[in-house]
mmCIF file of the N, C-alpha and C atoms, coordinates in Angstrom:
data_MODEL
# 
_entry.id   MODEL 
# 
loop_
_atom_site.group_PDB 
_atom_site.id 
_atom_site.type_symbol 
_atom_site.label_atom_id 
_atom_site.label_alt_id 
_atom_site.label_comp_id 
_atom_site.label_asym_id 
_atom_site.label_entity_id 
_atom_site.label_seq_id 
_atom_site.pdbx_PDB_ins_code 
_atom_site.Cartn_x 
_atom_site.Cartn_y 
_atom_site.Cartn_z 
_atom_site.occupancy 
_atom_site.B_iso_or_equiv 
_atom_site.pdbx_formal_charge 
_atom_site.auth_seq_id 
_atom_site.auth_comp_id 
_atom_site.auth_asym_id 
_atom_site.auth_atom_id 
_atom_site.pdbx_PDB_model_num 
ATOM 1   N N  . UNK A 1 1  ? 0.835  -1.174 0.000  1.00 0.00 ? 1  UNK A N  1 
ATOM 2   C CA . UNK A 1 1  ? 0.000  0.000  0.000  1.00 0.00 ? 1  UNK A CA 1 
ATOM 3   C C  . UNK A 1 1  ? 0.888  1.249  0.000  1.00 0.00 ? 1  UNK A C  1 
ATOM 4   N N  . UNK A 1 2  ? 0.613  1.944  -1.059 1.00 0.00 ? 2  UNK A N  1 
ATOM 5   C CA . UNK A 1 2  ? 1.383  3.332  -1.120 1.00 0.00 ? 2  UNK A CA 1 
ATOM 6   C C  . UNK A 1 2  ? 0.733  4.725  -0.207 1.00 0.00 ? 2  UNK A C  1 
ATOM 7   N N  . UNK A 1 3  ? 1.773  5.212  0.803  1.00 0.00 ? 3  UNK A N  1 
ATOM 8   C CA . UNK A 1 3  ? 1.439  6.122  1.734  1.00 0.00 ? 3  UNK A CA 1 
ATOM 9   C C  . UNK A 1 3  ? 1.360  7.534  0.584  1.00 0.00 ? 3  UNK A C  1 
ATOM 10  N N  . UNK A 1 4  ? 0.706  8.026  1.022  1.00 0.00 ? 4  UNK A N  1 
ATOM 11  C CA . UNK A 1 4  ? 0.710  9.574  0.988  1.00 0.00 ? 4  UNK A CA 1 
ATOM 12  C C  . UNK A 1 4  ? 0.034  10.366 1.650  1.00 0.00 ? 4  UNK A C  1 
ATOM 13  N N  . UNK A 1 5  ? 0.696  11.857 1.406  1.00 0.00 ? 5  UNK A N  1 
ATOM 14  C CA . UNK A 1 5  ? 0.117  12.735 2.238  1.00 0.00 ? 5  UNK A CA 1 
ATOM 15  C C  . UNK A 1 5  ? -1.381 13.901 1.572  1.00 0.00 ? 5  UNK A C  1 
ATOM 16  N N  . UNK A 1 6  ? -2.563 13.919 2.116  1.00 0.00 ? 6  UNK A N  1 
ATOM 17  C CA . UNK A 1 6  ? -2.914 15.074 1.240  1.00 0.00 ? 6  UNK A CA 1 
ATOM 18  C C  . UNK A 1 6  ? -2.879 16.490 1.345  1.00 0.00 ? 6  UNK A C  1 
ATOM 19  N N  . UNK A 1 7  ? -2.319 17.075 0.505  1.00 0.00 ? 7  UNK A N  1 
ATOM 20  C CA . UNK A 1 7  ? -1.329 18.308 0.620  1.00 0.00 ? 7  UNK A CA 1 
ATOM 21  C C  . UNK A 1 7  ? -2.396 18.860 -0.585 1.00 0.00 ? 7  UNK A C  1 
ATOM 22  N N  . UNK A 1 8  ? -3.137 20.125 -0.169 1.00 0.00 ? 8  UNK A N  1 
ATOM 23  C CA . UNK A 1 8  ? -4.123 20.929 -1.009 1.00 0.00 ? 8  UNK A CA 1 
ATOM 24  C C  . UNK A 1 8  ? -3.060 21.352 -1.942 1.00 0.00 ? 8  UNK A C  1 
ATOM 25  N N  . UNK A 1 9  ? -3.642 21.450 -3.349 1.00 0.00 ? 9  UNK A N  1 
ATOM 26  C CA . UNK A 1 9  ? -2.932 22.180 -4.275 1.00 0.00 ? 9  UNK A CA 1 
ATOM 27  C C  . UNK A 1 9  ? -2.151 23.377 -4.062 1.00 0.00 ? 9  UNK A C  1 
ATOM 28  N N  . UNK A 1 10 ? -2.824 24.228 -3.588 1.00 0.00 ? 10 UNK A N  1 
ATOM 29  C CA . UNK A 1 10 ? -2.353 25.644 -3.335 1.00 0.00 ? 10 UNK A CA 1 
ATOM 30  C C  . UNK A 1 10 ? -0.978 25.688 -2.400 1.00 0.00 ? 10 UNK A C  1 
ATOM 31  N N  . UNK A 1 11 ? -1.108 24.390 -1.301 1.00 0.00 ? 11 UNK A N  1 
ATOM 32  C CA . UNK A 1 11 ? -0.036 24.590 -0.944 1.00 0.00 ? 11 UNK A CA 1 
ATOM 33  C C  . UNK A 1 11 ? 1.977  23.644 -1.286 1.00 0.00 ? 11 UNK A C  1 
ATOM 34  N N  . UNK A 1 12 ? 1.174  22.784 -2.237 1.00 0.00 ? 12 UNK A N  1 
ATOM 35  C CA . UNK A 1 12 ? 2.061  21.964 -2.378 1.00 0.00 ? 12 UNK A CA 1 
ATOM 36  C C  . UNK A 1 12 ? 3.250  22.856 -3.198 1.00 0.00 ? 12 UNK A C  1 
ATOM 37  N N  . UNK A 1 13 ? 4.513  22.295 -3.134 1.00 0.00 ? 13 UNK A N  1 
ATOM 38  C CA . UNK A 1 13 ? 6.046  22.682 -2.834 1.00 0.00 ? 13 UNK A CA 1 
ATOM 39  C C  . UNK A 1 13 ? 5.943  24.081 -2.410 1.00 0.00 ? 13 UNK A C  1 
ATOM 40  N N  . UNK A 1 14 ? 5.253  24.606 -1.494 1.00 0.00 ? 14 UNK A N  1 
ATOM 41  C CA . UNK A 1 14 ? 4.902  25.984 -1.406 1.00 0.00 ? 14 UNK A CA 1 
ATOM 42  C C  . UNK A 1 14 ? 5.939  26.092 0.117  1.00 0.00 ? 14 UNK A C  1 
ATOM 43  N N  . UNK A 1 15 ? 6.224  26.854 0.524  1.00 0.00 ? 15 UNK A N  1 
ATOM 44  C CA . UNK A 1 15 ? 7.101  27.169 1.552  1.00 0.00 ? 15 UNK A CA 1 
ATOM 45  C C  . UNK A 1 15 ? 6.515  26.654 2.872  1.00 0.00 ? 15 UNK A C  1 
ATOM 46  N N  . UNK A 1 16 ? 7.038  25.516 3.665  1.00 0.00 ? 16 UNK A N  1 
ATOM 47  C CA . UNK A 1 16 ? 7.189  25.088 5.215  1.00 0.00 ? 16 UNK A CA 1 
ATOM 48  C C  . UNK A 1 16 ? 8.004  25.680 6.184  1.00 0.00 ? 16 UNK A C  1 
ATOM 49  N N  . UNK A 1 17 ? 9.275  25.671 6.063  1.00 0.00 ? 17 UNK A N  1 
ATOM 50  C CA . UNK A 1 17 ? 9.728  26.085 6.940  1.00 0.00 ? 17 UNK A CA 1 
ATOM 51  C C  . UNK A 1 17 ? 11.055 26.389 6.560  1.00 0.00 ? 17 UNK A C  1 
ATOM 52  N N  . UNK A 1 18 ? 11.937 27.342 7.367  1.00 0.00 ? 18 UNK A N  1 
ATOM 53  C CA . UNK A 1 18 ? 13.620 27.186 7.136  1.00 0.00 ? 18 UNK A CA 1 
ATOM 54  C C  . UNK A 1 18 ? 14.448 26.443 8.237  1.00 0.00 ? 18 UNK A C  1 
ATOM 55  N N  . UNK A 1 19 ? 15.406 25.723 7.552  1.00 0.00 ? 19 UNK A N  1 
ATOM 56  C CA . UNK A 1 19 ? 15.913 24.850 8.566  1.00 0.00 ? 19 UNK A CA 1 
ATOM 57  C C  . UNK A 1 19 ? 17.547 25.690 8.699  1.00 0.00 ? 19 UNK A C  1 
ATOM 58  N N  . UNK A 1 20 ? 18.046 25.577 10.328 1.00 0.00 ? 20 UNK A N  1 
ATOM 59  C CA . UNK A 1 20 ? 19.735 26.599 9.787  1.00 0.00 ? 20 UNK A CA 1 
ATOM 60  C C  . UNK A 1 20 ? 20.335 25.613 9.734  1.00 0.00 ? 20 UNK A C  1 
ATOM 61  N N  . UNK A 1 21 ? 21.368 25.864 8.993  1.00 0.00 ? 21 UNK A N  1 
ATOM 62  C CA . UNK A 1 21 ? 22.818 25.345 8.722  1.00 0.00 ? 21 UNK A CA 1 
ATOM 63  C C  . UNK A 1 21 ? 24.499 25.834 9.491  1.00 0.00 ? 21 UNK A C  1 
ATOM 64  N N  . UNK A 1 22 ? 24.999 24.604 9.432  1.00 0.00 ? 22 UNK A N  1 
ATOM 65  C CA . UNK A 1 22 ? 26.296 25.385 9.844  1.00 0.00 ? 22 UNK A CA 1 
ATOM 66  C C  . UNK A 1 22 ? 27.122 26.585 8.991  1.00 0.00 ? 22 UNK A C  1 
ATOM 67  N N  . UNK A 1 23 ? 27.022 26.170 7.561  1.00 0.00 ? 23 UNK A N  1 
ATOM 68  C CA . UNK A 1 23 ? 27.348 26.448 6.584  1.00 0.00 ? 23 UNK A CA 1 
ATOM 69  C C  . UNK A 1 23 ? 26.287 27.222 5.705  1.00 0.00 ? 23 UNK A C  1 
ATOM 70  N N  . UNK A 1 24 ? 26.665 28.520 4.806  1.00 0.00 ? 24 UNK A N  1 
ATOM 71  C CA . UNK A 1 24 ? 25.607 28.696 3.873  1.00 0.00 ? 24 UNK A CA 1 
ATOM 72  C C  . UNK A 1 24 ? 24.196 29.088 4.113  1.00 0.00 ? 24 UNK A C  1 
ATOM 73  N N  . UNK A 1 25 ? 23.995 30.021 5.915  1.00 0.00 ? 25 UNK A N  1 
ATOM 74  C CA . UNK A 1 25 ? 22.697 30.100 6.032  1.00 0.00 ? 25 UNK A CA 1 
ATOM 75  C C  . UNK A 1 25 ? 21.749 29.174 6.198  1.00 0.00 ? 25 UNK A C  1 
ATOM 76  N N  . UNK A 1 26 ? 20.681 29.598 6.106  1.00 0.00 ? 26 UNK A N  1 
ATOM 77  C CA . UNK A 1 26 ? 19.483 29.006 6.770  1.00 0.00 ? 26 UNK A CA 1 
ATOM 78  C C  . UNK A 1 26 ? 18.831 28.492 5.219  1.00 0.00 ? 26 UNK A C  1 
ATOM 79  N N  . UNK A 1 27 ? 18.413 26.881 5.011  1.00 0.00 ? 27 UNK A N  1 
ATOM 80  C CA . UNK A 1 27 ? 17.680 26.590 4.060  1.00 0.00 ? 27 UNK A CA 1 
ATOM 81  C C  . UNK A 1 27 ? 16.333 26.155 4.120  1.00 0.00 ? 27 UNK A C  1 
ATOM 82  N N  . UNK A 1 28 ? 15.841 26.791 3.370  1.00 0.00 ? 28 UNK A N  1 
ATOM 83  C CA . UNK A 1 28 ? 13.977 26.431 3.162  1.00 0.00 ? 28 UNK A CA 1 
ATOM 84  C C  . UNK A 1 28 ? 13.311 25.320 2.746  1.00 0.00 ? 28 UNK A C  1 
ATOM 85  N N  . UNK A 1 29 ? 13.140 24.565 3.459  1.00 0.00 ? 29 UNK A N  1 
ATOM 86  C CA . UNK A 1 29 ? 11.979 23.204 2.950  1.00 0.00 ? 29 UNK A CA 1 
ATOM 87  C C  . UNK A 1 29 ? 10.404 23.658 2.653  1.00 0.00 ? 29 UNK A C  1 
ATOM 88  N N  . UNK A 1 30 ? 10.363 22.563 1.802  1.00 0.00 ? 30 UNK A N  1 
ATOM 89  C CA . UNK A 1 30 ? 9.073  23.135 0.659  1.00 0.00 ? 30 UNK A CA 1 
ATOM 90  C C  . UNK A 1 30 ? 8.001  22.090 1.315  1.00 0.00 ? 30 UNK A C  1 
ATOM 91  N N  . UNK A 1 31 ? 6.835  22.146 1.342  1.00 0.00 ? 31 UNK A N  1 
ATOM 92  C CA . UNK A 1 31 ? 5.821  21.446 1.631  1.00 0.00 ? 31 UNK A CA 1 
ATOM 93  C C  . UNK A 1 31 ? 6.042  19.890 1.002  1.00 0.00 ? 31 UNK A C  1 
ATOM 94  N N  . UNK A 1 32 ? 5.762  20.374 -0.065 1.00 0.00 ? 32 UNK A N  1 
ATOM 95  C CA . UNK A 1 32 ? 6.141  18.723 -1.165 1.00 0.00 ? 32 UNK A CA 1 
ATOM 96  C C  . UNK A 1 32 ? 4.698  18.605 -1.643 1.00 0.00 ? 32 UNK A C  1 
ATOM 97  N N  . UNK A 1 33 ? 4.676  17.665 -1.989 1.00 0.00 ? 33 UNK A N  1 
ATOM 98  C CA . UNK A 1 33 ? 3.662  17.118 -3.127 1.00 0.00 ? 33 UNK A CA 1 
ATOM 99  C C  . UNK A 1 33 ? 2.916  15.797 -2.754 1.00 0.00 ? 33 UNK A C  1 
ATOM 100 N N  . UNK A 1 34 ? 3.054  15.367 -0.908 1.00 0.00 ? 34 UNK A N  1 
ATOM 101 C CA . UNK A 1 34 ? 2.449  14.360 -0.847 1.00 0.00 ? 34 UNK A CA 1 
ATOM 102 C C  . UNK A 1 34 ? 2.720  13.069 -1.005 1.00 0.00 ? 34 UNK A C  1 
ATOM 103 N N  . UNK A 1 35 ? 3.444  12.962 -1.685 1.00 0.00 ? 35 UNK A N  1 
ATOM 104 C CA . UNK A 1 35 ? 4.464  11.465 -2.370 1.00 0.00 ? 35 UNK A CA 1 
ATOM 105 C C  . UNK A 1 35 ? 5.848  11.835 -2.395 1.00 0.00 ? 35 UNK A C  1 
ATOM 106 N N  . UNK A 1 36 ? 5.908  12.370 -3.324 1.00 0.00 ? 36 UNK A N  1 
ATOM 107 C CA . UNK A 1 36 ? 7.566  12.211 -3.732 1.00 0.00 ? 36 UNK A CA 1 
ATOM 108 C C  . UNK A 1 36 ? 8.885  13.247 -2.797 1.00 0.00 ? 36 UNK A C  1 
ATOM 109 N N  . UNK A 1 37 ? 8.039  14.592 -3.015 1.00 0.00 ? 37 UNK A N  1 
ATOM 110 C CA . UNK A 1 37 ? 9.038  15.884 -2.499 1.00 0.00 ? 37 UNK A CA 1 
ATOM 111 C C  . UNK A 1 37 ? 8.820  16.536 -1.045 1.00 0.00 ? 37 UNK A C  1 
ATOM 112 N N  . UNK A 1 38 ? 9.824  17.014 -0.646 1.00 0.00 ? 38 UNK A N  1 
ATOM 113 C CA . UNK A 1 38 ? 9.764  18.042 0.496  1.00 0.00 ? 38 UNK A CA 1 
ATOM 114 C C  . UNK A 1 38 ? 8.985  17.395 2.125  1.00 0.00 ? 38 UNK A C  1 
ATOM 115 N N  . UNK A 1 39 ? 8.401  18.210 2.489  1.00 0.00 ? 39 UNK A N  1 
ATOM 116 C CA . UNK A 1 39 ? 8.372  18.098 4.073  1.00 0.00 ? 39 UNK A CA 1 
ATOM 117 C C  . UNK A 1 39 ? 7.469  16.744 4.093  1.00 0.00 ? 39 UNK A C  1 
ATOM 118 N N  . UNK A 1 40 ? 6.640  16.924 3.566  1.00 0.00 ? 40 UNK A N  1 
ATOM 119 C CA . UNK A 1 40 ? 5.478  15.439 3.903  1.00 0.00 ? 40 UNK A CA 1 
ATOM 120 C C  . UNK A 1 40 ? 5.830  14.344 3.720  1.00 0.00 ? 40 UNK A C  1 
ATOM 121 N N  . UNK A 1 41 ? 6.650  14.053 2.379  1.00 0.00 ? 41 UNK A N  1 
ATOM 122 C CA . UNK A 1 41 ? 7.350  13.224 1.993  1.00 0.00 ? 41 UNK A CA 1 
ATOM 123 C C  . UNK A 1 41 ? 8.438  12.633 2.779  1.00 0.00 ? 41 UNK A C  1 
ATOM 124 N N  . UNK A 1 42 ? 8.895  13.417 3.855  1.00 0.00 ? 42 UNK A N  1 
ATOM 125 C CA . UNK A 1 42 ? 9.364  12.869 5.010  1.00 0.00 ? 42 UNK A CA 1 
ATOM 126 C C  . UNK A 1 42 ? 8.989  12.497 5.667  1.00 0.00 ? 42 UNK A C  1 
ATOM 127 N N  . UNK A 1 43 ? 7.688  12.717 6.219  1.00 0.00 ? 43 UNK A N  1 
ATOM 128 C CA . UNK A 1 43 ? 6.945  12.504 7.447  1.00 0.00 ? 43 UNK A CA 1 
ATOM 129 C C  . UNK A 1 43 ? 6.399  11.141 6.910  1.00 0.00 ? 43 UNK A C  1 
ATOM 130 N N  . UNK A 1 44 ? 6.082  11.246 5.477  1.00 0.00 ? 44 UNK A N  1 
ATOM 131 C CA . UNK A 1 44 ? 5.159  9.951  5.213  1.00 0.00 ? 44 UNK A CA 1 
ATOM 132 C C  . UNK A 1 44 ? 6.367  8.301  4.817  1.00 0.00 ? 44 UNK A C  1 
ATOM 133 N N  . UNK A 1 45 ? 6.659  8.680  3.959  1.00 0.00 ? 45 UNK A N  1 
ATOM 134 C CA . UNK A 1 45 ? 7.585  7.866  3.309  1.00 0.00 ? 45 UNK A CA 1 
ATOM 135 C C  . UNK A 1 45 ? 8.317  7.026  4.337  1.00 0.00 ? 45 UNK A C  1 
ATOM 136 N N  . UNK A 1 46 ? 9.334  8.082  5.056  1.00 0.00 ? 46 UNK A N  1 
ATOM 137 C CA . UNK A 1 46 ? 10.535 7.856  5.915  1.00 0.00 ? 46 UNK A CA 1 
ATOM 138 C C  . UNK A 1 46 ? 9.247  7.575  7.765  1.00 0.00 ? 46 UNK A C  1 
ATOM 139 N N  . UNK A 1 47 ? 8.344  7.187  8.017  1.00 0.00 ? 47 UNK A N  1 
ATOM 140 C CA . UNK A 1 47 ? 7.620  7.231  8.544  1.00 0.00 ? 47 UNK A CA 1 
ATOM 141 C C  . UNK A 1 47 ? 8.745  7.595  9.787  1.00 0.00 ? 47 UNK A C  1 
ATOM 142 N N  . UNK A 1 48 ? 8.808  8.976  9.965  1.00 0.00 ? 48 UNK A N  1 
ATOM 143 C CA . UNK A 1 48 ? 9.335  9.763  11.107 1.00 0.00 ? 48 UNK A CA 1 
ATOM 144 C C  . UNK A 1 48 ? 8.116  9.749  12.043 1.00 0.00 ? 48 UNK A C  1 
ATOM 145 N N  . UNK A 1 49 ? 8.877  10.040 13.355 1.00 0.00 ? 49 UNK A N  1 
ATOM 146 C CA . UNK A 1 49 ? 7.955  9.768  14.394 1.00 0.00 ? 49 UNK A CA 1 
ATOM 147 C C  . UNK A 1 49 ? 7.273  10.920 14.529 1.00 0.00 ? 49 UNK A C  1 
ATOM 148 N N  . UNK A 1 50 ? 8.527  12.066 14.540 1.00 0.00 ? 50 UNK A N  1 
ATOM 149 C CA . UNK A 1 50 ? 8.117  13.332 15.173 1.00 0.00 ? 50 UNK A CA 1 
ATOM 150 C C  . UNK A 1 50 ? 8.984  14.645 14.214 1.00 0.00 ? 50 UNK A C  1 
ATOM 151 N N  . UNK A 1 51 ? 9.057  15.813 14.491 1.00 0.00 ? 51 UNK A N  1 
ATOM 152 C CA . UNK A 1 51 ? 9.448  17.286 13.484 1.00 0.00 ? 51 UNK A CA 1 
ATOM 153 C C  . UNK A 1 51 ? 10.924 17.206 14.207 1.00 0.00 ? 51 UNK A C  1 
ATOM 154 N N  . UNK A 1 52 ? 11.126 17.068 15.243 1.00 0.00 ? 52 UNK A N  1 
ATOM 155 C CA . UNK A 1 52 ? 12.240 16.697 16.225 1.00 0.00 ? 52 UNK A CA 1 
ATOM 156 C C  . UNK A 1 52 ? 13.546 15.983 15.277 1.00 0.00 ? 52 UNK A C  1 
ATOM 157 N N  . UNK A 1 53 ? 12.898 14.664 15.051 1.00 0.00 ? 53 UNK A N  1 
ATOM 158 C CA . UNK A 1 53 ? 14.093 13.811 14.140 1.00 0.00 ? 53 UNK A CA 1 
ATOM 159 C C  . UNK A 1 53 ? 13.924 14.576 13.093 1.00 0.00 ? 53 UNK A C  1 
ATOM 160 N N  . UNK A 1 54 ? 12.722 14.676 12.827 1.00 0.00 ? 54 UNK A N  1 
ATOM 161 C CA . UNK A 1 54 ? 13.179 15.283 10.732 1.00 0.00 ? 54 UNK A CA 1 
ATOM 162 C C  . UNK A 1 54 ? 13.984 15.805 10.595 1.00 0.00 ? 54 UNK A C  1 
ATOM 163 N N  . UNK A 1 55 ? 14.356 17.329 11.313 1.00 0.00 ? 55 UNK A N  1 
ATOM 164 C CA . UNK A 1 55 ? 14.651 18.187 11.192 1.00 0.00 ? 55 UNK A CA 1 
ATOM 165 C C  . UNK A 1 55 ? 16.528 18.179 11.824 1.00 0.00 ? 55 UNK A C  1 
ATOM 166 N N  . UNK A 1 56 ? 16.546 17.526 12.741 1.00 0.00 ? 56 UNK A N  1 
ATOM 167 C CA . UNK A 1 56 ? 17.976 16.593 13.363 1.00 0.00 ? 56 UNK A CA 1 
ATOM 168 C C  . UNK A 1 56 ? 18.592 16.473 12.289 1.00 0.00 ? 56 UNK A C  1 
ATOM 169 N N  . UNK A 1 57 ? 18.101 15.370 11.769 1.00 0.00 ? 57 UNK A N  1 
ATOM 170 C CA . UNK A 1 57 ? 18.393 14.528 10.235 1.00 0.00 ? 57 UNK A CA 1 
ATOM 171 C C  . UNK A 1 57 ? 18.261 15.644 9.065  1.00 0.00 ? 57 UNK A C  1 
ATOM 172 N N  . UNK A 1 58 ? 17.869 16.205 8.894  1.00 0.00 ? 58 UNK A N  1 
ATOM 173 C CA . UNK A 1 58 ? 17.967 16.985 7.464  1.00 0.00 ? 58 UNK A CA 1 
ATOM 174 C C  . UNK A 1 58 ? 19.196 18.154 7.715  1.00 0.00 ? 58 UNK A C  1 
ATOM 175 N N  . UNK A 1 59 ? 19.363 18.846 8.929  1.00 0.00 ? 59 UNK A N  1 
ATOM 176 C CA . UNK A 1 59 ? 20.315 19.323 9.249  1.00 0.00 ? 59 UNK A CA 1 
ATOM 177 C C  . UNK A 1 59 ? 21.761 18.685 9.070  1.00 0.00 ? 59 UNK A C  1 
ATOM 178 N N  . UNK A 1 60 ? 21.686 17.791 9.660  1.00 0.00 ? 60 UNK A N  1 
ATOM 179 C CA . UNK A 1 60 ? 23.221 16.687 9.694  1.00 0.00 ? 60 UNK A CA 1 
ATOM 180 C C  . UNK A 1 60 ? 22.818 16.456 8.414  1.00 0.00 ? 60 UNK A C  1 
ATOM 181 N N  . UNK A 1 61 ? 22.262 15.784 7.514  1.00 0.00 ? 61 UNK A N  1 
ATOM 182 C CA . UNK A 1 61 ? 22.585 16.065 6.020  1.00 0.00 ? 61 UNK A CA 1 
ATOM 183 C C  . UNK A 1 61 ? 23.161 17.097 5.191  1.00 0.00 ? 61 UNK A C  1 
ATOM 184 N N  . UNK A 1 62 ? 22.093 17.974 5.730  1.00 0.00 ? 62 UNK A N  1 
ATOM 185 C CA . UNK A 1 62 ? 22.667 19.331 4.952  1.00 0.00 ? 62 UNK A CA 1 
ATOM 186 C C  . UNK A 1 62 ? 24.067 20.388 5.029  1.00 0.00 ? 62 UNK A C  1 
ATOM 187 N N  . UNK A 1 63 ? 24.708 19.753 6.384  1.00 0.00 ? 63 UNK A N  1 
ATOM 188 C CA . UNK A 1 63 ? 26.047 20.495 7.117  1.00 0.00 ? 63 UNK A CA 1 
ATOM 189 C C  . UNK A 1 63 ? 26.902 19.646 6.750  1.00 0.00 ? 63 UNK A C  1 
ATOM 190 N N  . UNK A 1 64 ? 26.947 17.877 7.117  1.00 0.00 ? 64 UNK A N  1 
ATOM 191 C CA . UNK A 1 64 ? 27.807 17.095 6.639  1.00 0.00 ? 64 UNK A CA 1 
ATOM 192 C C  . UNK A 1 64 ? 28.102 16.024 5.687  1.00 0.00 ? 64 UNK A C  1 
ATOM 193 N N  . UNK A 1 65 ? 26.596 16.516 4.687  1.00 0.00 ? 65 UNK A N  1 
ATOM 194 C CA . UNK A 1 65 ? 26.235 15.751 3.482  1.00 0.00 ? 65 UNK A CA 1 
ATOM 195 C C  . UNK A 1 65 ? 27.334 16.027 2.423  1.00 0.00 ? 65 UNK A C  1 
ATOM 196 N N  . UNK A 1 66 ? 27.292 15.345 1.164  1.00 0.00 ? 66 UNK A N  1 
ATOM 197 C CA . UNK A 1 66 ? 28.403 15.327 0.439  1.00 0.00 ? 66 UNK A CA 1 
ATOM 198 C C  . UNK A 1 66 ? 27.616 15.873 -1.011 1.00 0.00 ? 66 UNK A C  1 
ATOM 199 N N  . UNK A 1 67 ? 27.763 16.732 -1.740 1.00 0.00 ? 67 UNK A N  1 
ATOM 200 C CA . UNK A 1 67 ? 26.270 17.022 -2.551 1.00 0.00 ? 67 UNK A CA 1 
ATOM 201 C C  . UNK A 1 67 ? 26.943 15.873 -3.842 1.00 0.00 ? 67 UNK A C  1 
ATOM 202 N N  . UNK A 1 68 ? 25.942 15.126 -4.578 1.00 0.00 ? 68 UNK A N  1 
ATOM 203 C CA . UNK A 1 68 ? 25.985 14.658 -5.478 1.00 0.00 ? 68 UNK A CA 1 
ATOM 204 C C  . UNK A 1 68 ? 25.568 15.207 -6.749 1.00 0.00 ? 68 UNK A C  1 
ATOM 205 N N  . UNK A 1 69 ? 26.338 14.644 -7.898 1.00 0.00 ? 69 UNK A N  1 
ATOM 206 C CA . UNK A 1 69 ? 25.852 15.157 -9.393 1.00 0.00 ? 69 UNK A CA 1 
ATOM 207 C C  . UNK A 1 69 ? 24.793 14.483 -9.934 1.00 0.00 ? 69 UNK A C  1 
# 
């Protein structure tokens, strides 16, 4: 069974929140689309418990992630 989130049109990849960085300022996560992109898509997919880890985890990605081509 495929999870998703329902995310009204109007607001999907539309601005959630900014997360800071060590590096490079503060970056903006996008709502998403329910399935595939951005904030929900975490919550749903990666079935996170709580905004607590997401946000842990997307940080330590984003400071000591390695960016790929």
């Amino acid at each position: 069974m495929k999870k998703i989130a329902d995310v009204p049109a109007e607001y999907q990849d539309g601005y959630f929140m900014s997360i800071p960085t060590a590096v490079g300022g503060p970056v903006v996560l996008l709502c998403g689309n329910g399935t595939s992109t951005g904030a929900v898509h975490i919550e749903v997919k990666h079935d996170v418990p709580n905004w607590a880890d997401a946000l842990n985890c997307i940080e330590n990605a984003m400071v000591h992630g390695k960016p790929t081509v």
